[in-house]
PDB file of N, CA, C and O in Angstrom:
ATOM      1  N   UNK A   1     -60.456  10.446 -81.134  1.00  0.00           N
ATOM      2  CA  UNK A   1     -60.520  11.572 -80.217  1.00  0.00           C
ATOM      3  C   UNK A   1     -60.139  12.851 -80.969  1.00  0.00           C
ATOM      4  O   UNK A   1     -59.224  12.812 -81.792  1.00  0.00           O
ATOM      5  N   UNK A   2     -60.850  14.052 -80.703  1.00  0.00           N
ATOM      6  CA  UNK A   2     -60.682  15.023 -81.428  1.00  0.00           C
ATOM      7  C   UNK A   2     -59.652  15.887 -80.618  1.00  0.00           C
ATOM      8  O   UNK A   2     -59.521  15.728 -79.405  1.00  0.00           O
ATOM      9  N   UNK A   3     -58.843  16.910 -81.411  1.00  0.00           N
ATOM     10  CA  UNK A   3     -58.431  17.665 -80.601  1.00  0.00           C
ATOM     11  C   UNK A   3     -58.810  18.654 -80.757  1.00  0.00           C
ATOM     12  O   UNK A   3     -59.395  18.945 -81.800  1.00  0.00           O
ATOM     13  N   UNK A   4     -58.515  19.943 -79.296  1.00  0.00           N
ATOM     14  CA  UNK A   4     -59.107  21.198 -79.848  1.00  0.00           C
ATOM     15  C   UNK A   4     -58.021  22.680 -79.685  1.00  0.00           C
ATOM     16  O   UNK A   4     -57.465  23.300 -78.778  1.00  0.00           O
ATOM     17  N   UNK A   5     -58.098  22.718 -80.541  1.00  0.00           N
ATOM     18  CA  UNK A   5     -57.014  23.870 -80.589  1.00  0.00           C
ATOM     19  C   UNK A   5     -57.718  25.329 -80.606  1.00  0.00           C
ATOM     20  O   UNK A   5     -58.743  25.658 -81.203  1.00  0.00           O
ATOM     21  N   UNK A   6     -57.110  25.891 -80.013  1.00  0.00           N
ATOM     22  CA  UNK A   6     -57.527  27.360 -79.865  1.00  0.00           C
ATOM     23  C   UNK A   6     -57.166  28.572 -80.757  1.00  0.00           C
ATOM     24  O   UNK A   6     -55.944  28.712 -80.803  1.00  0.00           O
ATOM     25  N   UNK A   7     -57.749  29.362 -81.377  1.00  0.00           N
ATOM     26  CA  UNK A   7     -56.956  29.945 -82.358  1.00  0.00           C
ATOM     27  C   UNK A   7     -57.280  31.874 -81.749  1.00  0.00           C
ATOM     28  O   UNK A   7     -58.373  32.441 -81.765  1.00  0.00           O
ATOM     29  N   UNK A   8     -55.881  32.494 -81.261  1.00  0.00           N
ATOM     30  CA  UNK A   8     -56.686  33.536 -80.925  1.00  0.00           C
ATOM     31  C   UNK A   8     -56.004  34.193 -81.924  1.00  0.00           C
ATOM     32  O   UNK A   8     -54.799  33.982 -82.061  1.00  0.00           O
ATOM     33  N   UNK A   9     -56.679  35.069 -82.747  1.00  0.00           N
ATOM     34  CA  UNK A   9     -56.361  35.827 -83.671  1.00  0.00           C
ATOM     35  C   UNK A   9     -56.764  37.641 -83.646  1.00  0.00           C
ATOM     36  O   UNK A   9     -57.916  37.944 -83.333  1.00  0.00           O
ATOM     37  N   UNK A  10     -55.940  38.557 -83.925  1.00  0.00           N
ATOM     38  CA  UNK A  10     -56.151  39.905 -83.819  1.00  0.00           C
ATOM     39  C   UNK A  10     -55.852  40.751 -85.268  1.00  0.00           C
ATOM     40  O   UNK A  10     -55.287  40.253 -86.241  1.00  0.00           O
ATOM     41  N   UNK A  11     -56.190  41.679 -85.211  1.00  0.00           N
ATOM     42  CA  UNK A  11     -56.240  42.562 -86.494  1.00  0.00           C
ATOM     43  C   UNK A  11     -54.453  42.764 -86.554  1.00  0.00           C
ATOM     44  O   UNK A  11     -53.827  43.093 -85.546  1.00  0.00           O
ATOM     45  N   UNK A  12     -53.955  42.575 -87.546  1.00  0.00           N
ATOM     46  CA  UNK A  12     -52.208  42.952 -88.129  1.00  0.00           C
ATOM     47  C   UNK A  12     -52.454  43.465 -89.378  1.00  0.00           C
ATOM     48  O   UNK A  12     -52.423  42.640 -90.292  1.00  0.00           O
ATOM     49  N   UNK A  13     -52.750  44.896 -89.733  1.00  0.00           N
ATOM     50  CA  UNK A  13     -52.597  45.610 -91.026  1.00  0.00           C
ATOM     51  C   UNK A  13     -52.851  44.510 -92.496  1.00  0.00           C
ATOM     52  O   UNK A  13     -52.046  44.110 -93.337  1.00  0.00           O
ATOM     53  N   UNK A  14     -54.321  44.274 -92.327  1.00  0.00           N
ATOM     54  CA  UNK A  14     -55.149  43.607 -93.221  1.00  0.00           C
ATOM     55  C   UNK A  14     -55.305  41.796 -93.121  1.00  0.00           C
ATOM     56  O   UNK A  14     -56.067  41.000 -93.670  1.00  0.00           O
ATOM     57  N   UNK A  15     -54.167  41.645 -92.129  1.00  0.00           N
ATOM     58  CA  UNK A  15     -54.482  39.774 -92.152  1.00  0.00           C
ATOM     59  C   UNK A  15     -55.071  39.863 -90.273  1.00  0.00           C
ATOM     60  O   UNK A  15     -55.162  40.745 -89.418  1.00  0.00           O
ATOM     61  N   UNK A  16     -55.329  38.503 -90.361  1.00  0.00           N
ATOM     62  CA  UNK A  16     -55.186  37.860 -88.785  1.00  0.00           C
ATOM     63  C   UNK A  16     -54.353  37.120 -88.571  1.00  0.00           C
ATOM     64  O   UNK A  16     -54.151  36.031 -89.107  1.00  0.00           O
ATOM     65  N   UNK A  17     -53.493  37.894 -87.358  1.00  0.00           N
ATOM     66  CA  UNK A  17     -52.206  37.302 -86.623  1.00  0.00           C
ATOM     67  C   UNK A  17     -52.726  36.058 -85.772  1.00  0.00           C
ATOM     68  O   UNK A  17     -53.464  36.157 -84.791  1.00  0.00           O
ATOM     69  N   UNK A  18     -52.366  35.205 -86.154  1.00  0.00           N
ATOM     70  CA  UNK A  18     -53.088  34.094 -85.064  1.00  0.00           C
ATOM     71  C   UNK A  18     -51.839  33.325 -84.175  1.00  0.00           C
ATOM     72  O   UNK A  18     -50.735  33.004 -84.614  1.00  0.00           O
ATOM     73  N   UNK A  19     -52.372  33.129 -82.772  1.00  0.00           N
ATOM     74  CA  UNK A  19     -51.727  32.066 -82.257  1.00  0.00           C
ATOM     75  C   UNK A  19     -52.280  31.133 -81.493  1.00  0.00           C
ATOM     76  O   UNK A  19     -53.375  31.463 -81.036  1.00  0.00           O
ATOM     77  N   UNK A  20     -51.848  29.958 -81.166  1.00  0.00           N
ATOM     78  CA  UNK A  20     -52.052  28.822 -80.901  1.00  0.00           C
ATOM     79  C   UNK A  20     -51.746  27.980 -79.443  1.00  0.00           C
ATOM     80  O   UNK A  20     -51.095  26.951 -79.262  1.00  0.00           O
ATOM     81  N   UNK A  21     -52.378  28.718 -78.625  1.00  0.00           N
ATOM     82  CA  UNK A  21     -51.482  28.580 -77.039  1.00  0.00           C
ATOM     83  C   UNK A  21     -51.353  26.839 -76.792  1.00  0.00           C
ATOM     84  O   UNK A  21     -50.361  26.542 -76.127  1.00  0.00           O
ATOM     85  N   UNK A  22     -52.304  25.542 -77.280  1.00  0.00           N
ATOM     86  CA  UNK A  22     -52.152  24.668 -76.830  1.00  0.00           C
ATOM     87  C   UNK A  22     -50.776  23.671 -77.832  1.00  0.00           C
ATOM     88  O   UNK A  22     -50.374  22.526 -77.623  1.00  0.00           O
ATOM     89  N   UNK A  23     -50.273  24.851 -79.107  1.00  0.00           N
ATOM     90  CA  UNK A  23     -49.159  24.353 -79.432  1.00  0.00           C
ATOM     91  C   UNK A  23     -47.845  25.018 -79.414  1.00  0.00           C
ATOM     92  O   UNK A  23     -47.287  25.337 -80.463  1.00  0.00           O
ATOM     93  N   UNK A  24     -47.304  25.249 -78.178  1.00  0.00           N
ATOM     94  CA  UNK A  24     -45.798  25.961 -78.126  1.00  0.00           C
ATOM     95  C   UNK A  24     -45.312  26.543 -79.266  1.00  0.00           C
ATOM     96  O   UNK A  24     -44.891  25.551 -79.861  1.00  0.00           O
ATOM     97  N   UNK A  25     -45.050  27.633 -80.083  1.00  0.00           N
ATOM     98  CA  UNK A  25     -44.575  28.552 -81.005  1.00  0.00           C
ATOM     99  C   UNK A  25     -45.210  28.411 -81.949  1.00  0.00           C
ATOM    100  O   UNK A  25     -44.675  28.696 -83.020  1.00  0.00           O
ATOM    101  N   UNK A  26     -46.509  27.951 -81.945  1.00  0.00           N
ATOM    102  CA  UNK A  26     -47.541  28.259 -83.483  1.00  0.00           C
ATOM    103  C   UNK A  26     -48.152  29.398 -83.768  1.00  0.00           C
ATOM    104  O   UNK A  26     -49.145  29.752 -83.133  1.00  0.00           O
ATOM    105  N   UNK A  27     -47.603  30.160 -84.825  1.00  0.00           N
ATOM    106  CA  UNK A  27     -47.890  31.270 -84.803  1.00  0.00           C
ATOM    107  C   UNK A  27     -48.437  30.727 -86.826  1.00  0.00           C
ATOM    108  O   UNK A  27     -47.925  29.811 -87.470  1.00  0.00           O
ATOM    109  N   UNK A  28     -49.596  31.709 -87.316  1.00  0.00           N
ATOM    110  CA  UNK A  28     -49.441  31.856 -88.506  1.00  0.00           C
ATOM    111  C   UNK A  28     -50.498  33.188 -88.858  1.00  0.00           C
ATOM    112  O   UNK A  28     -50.755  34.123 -88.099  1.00  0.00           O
ATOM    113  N   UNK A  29     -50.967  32.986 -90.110  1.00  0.00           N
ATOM    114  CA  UNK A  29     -51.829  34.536 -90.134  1.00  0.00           C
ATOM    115  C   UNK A  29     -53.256  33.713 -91.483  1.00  0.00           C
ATOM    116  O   UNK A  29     -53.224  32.635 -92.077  1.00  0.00           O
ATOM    117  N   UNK A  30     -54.133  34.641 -91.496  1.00  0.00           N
ATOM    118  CA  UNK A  30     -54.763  34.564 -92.280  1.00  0.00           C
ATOM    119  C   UNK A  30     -55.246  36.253 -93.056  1.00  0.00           C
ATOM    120  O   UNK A  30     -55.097  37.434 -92.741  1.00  0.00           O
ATOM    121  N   UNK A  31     -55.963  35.387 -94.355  1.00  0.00           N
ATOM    122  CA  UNK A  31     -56.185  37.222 -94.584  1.00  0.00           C
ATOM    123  C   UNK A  31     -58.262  36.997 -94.112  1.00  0.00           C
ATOM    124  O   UNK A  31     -58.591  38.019 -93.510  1.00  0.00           O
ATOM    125  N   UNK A  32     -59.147  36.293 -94.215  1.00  0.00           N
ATOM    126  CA  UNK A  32     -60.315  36.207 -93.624  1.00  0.00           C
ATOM    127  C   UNK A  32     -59.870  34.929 -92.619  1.00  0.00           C
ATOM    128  O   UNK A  32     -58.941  34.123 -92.575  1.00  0.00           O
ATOM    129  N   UNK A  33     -61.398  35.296 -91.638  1.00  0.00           N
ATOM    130  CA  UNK A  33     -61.273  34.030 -90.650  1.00  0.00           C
ATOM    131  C   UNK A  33     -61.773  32.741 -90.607  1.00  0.00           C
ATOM    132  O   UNK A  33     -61.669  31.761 -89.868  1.00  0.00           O
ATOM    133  N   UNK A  34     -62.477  33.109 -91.853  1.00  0.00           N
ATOM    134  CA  UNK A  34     -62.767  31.254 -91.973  1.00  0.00           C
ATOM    135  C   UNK A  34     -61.738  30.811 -93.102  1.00  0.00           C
ATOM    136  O   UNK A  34     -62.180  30.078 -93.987  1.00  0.00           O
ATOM    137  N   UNK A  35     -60.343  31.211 -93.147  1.00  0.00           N
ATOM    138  CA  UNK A  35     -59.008  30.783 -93.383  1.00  0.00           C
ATOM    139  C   UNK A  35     -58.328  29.946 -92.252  1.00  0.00           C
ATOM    140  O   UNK A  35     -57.525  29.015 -92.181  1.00  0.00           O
ATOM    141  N   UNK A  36     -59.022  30.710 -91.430  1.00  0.00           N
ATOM    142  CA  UNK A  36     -58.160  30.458 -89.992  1.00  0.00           C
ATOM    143  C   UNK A  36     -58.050  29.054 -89.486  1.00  0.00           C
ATOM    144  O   UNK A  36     -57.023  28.692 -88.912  1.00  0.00           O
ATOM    145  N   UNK A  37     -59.058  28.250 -89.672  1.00  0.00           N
ATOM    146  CA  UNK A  37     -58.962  26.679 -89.068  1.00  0.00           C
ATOM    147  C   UNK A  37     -57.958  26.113 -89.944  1.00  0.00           C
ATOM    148  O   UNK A  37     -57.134  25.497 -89.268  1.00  0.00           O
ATOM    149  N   UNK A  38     -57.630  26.071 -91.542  1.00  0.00           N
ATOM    150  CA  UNK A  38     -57.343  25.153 -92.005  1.00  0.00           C
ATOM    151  C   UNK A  38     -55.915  26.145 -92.168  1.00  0.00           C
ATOM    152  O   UNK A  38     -55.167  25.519 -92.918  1.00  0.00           O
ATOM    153  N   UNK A  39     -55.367  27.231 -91.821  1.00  0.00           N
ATOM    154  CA  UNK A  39     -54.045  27.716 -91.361  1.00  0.00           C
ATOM    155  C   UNK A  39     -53.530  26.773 -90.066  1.00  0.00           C
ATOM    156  O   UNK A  39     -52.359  26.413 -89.947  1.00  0.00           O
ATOM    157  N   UNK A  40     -54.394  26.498 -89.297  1.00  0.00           N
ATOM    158  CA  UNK A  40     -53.818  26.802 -88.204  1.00  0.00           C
ATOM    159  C   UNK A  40     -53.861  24.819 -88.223  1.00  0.00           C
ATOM    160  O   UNK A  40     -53.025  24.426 -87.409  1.00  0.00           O
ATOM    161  N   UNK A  41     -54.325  24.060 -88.661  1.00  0.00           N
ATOM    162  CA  UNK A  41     -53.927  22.571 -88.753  1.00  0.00           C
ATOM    163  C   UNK A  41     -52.966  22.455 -89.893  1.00  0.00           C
ATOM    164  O   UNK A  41     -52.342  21.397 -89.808  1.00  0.00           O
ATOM    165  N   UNK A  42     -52.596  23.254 -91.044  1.00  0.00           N
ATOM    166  CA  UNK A  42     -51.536  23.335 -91.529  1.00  0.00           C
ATOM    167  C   UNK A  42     -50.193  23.195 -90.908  1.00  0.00           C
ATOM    168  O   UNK A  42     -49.317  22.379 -91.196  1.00  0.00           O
ATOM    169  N   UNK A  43     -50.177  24.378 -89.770  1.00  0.00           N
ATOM    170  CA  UNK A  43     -49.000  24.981 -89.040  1.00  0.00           C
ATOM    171  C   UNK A  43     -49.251  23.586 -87.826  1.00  0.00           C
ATOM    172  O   UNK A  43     -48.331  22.782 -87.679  1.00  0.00           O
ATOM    173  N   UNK A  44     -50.001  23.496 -87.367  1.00  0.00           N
ATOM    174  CA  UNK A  44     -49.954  22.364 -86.071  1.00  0.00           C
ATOM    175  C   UNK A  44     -49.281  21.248 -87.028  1.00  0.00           C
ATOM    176  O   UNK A  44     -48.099  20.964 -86.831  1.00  0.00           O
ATOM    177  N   UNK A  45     -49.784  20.805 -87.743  1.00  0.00           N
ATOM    178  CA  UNK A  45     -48.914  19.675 -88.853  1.00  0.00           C
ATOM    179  C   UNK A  45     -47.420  19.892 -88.804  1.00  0.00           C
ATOM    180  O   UNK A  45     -46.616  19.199 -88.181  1.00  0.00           O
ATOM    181  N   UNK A  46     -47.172  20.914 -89.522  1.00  0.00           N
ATOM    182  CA  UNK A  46     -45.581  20.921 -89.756  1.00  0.00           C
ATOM    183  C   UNK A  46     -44.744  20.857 -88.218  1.00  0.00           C
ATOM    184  O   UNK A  46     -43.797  20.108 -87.980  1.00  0.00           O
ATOM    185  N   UNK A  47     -45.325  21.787 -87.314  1.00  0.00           N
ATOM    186  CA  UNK A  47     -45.091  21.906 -85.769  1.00  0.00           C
ATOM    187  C   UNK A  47     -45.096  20.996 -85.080  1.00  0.00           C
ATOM    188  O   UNK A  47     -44.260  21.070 -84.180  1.00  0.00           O
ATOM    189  N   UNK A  48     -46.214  19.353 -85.105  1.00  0.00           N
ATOM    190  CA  UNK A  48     -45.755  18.498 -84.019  1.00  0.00           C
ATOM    191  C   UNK A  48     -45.293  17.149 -84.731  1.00  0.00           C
ATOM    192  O   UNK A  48     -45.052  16.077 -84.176  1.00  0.00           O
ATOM    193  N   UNK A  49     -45.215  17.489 -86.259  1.00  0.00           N
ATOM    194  CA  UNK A  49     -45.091  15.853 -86.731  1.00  0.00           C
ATOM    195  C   UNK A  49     -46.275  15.277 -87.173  1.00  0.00           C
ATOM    196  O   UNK A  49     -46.138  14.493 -88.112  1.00  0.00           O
ATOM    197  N   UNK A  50     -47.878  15.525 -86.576  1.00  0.00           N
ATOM    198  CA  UNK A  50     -48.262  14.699 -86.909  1.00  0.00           C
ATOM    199  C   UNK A  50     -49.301  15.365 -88.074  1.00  0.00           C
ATOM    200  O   UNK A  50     -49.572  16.526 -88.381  1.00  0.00           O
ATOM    201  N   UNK A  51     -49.919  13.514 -88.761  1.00  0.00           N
ATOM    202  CA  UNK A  51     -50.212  14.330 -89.978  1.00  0.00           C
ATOM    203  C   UNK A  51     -51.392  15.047 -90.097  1.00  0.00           C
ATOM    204  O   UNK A  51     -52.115  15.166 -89.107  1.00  0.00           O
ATOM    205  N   UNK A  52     -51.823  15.750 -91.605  1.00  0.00           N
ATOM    206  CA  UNK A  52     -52.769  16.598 -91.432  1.00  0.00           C
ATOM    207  C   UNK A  52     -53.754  15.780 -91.181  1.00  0.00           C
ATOM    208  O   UNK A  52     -54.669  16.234 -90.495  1.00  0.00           O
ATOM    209  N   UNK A  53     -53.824  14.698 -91.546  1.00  0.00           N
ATOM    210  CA  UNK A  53     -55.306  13.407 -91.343  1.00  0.00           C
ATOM    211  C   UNK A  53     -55.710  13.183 -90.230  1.00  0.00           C
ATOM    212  O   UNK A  53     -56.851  12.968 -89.820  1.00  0.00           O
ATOM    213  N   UNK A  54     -54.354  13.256 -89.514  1.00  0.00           N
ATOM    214  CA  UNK A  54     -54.668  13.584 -87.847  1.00  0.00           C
ATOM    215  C   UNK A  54     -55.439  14.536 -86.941  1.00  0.00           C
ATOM    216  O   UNK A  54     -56.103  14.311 -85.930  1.00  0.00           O
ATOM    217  N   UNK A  55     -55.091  15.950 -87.757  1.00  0.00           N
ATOM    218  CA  UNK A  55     -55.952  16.496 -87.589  1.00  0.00           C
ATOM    219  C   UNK A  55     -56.945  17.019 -88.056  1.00  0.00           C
ATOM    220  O   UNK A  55     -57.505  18.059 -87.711  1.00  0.00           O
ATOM    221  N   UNK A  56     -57.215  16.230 -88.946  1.00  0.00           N
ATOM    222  CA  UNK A  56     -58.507  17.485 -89.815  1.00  0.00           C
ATOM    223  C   UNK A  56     -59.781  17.327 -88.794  1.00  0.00           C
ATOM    224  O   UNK A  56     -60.683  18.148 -88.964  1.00  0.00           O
ATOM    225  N   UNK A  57     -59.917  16.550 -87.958  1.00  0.00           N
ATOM    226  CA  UNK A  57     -61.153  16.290 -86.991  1.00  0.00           C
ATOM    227  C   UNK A  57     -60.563  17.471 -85.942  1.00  0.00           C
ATOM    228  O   UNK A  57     -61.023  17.345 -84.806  1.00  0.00           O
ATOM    229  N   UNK A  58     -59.904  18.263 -86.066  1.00  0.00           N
ATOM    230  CA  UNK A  58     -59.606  19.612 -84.701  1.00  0.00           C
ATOM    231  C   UNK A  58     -60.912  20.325 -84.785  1.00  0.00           C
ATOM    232  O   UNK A  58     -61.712  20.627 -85.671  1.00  0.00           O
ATOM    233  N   UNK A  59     -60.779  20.489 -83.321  1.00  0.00           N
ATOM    234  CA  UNK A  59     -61.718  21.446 -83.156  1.00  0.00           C
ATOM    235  C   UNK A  59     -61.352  23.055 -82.380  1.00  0.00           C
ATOM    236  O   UNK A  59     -61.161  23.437 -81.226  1.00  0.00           O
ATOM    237  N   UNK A  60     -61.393  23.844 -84.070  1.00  0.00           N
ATOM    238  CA  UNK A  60     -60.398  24.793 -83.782  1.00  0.00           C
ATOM    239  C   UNK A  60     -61.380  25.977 -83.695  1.00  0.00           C
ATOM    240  O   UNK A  60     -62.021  26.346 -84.678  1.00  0.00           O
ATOM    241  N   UNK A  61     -61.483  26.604 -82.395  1.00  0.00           N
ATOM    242  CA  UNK A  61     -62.001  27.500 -81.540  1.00  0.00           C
ATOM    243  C   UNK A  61     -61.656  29.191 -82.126  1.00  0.00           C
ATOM    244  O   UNK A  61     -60.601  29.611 -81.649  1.00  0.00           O
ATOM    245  N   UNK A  62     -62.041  29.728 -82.630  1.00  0.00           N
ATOM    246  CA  UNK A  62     -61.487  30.868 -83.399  1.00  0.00           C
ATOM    247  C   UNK A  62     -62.058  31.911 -82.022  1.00  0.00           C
ATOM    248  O   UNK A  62     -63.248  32.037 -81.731  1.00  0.00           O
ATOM    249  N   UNK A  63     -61.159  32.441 -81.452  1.00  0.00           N
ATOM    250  CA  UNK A  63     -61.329  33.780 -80.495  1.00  0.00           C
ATOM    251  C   UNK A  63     -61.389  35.102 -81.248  1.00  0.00           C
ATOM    252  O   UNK A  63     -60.309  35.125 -81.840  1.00  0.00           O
ATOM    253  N   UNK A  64     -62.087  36.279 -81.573  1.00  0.00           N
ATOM    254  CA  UNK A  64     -61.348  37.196 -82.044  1.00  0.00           C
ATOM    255  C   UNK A  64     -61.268  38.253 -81.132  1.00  0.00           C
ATOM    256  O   UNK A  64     -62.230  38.670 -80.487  1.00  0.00           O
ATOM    257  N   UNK A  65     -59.958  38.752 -81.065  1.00  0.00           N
ATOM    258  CA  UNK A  65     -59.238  40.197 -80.452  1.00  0.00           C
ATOM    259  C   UNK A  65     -59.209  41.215 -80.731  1.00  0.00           C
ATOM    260  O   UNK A  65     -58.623  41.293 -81.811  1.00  0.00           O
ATOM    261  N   UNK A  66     -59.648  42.562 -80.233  1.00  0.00           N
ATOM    262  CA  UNK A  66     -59.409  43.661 -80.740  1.00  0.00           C
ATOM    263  C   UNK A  66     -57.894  44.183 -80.442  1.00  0.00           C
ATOM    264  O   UNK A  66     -57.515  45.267 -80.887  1.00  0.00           O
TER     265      UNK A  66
END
């Protein structure tokens, strides 16, 4: 089963501030956005325990914000 994580990310003085509403305090940044998926299963990794193998099948939804 895949999971899907949401990544909403906005402009922060040259990176993307991203956060992660379906994981309680995941916050990380990227400097482009196709950084952004494999930031943001990095940070879900360290954040719920489980491993990155677990998630590399996410299906991570990149929103962008002005």
């Amino acid at each position: 089963m895949n999971t899907t994580l949401t990544a909403r990310c906005a402009r922060s003085e040259g990176w993307w501030a991203v956060e992660v509403p379906e994981v309680p305090g995941l916050f990380t940044q990227a400097r482009r956005l196709d950084q952004v998926p494999e930031a943001v299963v990095d940070a879900a990794s360290l954040l719920t325990g489980r491993s990155r193998a677990e998630l590399e099948g996410a299906v991570v939804q990149v929103l962008e914000e002005s």
